[in-house]
N, C-alpha and C positions, 0 to 999 in steps of 0.2 A: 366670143367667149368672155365671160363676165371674171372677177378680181375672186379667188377665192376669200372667205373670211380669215383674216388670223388666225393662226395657228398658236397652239404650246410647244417648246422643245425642251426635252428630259433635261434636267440639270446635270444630269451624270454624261450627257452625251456632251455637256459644254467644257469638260475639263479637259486642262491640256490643248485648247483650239483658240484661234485668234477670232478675237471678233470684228476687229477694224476689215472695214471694209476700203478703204484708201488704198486703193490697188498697187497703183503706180511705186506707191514704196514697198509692193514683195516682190520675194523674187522669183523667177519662173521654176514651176512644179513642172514642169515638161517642155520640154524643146524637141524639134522636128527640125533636122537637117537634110534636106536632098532627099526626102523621101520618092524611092522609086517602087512603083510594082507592077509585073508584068504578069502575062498570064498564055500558057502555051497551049491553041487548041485547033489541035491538029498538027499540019505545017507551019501556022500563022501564027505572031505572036503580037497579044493583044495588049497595049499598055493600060494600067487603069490610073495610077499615079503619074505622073512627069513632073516629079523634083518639086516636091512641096516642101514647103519653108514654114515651121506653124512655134508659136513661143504663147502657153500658156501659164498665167502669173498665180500665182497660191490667192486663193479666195477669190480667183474670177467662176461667173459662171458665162461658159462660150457654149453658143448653139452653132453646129456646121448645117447648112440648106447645099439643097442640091438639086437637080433632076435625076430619075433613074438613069446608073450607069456612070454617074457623075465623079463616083469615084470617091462618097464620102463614105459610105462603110466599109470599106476597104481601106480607107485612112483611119477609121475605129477601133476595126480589127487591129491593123497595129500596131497604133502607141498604144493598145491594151495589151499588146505580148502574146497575141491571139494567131498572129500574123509572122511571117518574118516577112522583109523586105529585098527587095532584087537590088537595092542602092540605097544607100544614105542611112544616117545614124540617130539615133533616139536616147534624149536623156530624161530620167525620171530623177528629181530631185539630186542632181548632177551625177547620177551614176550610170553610166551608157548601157541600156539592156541589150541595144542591137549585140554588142559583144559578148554578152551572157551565155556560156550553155543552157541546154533546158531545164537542168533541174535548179540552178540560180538564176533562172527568167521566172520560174514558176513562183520560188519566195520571191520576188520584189514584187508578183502581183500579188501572192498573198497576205504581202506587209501594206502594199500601196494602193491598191484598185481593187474599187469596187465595180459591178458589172450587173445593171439592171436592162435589160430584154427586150424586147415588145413580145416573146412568147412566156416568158415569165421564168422558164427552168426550174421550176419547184419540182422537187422528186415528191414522186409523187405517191409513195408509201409512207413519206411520214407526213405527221402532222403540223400544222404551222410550228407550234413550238420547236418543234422536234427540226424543223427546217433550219429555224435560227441558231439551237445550238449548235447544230452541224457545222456553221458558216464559223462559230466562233471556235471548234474544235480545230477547223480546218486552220484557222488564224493563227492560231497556238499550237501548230505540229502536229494536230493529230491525236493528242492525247488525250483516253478514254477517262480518264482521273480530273480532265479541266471541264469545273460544272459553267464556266463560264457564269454571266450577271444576270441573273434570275429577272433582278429590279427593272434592269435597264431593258430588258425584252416585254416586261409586264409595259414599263412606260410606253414603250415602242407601238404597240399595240393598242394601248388607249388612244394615243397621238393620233393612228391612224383607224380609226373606229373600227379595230377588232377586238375589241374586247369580247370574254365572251366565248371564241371563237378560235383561243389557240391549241385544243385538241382535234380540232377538225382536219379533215384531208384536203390539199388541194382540190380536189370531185365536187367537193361538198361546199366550194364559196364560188362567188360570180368572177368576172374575167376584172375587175374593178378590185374586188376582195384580194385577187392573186397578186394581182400588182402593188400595191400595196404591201403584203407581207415579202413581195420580189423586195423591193424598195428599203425596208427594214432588213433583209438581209443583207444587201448591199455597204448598208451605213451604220450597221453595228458592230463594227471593229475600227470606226473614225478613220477612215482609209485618208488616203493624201488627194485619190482624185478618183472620185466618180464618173463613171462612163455611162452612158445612157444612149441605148440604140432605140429607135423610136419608142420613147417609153408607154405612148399613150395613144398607141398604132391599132389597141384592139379595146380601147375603153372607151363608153360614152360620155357625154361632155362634164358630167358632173362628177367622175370619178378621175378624168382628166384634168380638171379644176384641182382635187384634192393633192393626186401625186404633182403635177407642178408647184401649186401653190407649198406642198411640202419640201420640192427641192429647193424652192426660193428662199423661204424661211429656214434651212440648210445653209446656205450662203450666205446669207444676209446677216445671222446672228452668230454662224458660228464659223465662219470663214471657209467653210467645205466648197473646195474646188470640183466644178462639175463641167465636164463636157459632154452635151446632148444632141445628137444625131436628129433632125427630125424635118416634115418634109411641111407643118403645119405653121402659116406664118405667128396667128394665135400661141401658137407655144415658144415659138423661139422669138416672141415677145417678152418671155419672162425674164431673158438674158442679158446679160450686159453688152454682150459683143456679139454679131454674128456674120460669118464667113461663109459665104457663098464659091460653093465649087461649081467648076464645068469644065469636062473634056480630062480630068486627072490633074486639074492646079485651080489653085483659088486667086476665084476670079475678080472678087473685092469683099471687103472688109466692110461691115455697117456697125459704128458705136451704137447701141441704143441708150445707154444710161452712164 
């Protein structure tokens, strides 16, 4: 898989965000203590976790590798508050969600995490546009009165060659096109950390080039913390760090940058 070309990123998506990349002096957007999860089927009870121990730092981008069963998207699930856990505790920008009820699990995901798919999740009655305001409705409570930034959605969409293209319906773009507006939804509320479950699971290599090449440039310039699930060595080259699971714990650590 070849180096996508340079990217633009909207000036309005760089306020407010760090751009140093000097890792080592942030401090962890996410920590993982003791993570346990088990799973009851039948009589048997199947572990998928066994006490994972994971410390991700503001402006890293970490890819987890795995084999199936290995126990990494269920480690996704999660530190994304998608999951609860049979053990061990989770902090999101030192605020522990494991301890969270549900309706204060669900704001810290909707202040903090964003969540791009490998099935895309676009509803699929509205229109792109119509997608991303929602995401930013949902960001800001709810409320039918917030127009949400016009500019910053137009840019979003240049960025990622839809122009053009934001009254259409999900139906009506390629599985390349959906990921992409998935992606822009994701990171249109400058979340603290982006989650990426095989992002690029159902795109061919030139639209897989784009959305990596986009989260890179994501990271790179504007310190957005990204952790991506994925099973392609090619993609979790894009990353600084990546963690290999096997059997529900990780099994070693590889820097790559």
């Amino acid at each position: 898989m070849s180096r996508p070309a340079q990217l633009e990123i909207p000036a309005a998506m760089a306020a407010d965000r760090p751009t140093s990349t000097a890792i080592e002096s942030q401090r962890p957007v996410l920590e993982a203590i003791g993570l346990e999860m088990s799973y009851r089927m039948g009589s048997v009870t199947v572990p998928a976790l066994r006490g994972v121990d994971l410390e991700v730092l503001e402006g890293e981008f970490l890819s987890i590798t795995g084999s199936s069963g290995s126990g990494k998207s269920t480690l996704l699930h999660i530190i994304g508050g998608l999951l609860s856990p049979t053990g061990g505790k989770i902090f999101v920008r030192g605020e522990e969600m494991t301890s969270l009820n549900d309706s204060r699990r669900t704001e810290l995901r909707r202040r903090d995490i964003g969540f791009v798919f490998q099935r895309f999740n676009l509803f699929p009655t509205l229109s792109v546009e119509e997608n991303l305001r929602l995401a930013e409705r949902i960001h800001n409570g709810g409320s039918p009165r917030h127009a949400g930034n016009a500019a910053l959605r137009a840019e979003l969409l240049r960025l990622l060659g839809l122009e053009g293209k934001s009254a259409r319906k999900p139906r009506e773009l390629s599985g390349g096109e959906q990921q992409r507006v998935a992606l822009a939804r994701a990171v249109i509320n400058r979340p603290a950390i982006v989650l990426a479950d095989e992002p690029t699971g159902n795109l061919d290599s030139s639209s897989s080039e784009l959305v990596l090449g986009m989260l890179k440039k994501l990271n790179q310039e504007l310190g957005q913390t990204i952790v991506m699930i994925t099973h392609d060595p090619d993609a979790a080259a894009y990353s600084m760090r990546t963690i290999h699971m096997k059997d529900g714990r990780i099994d070693r650590v590889t820097r790559l940058q």
